[in-house]
Each structure stands twice: as C-alpha cells, then as structure tokens.
VOGU-3710 file (C-alpha; in Angstrom, 3 decimals, decimal comma):
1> xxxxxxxxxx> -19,693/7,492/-37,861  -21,110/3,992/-36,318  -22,790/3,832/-34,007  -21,565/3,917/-29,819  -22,286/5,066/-26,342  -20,724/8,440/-25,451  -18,864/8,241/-22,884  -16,948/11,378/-21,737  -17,767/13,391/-24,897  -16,058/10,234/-26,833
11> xxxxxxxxxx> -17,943/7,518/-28,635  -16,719/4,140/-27,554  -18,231/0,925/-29,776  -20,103/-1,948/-28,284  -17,717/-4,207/-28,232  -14,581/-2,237/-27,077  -16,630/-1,739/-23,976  -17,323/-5,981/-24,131  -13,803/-6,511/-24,289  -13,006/-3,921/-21,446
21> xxxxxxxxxx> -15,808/-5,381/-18,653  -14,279/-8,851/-19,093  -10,520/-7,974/-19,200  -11,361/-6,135/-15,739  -13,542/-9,011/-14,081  -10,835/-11,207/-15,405  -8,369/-9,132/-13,152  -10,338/-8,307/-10,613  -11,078/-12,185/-10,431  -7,231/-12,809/-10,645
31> xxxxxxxxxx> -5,932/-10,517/-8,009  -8,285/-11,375/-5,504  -7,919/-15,114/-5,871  -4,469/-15,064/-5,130  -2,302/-16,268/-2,273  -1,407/-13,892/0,287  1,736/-14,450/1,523  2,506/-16,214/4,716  2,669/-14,338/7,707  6,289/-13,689/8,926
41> xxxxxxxxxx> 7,427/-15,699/11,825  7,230/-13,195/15,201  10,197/-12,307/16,568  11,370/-13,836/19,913  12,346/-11,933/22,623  15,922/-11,678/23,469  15,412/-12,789/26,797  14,241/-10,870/30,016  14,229/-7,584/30,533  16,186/-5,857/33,192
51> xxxxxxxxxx> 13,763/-6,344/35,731  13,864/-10,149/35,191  10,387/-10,303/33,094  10,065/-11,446/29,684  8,467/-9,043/26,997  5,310/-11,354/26,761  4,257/-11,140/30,800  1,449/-9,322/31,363  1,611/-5,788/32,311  0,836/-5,292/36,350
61> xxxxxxxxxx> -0,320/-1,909/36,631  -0,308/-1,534/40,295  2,900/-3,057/40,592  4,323/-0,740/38,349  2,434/2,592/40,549  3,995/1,256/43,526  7,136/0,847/42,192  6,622/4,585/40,745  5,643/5,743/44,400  8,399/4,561/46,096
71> xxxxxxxxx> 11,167/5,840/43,606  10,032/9,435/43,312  6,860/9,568/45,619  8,747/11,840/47,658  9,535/14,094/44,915  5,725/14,615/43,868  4,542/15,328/47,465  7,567/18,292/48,143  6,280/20,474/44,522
//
C-alpha cells in the first residue's frame, strides 16, 4: 500500500487531499465573491389608514393612551 495520511480509519494520498483544499478554496472563493441580489423595492403604503395617518408616521404613544382612556376608561375603573 503507498503511502497516505489516515484520515477516518481510511488512507487518503497526498495529492487527493491537494486537489480537495483547492477545489474548496476555489468555491469558497466563488460563492462568496458573488453578487447578492438587489434588494426588493419596499412596498408603498396603500394610502392612510382609517384614522387619516399614513403607515410611515411615527407612533404617538400618549396619543394613542388617551385615545384608549377615553373609549373604555370607564370600563377599567367599574371592574
């Protein structure tokens, strides 16, 4: 038998193991030099919402409390 590294109990020649290491740098090389793909174009809004805001306005937090309150404030102060 020539001779080799073992390499899981097998032996595996010099230059099988050559040919291996640059077949995977060649890929790694290759798939990490590609192109990623554009990014997709967001989608726009369809318009406003209900309450006459758009999608993109910032969220008012005490606005929406107070809004909250008056609705169904009554309701958490009878329980």
């Amino acid at each position: 038998m020539s001779q080799g590294y073992k390499i899981l109990g097998r032996t595996v020649k010099p230059h099988i193991l050559a040919v291996a290491t640059v077949a995977t740098s060649a890929g790694v090389v290759a798939y990490f030099s590609r192109k990623s793909p554009e990014p997709s174009k967001p989608v726009e809004s369809a318009g406003p919402t209900s309450s006459g805001k758009s999608i993109n306005d910032e969220f008012n937090i005490e606005e929406a409390l107070n809004d909250y309150l008056k609705e169904d404030g009554d309701k958490i102060l009878k329980k």
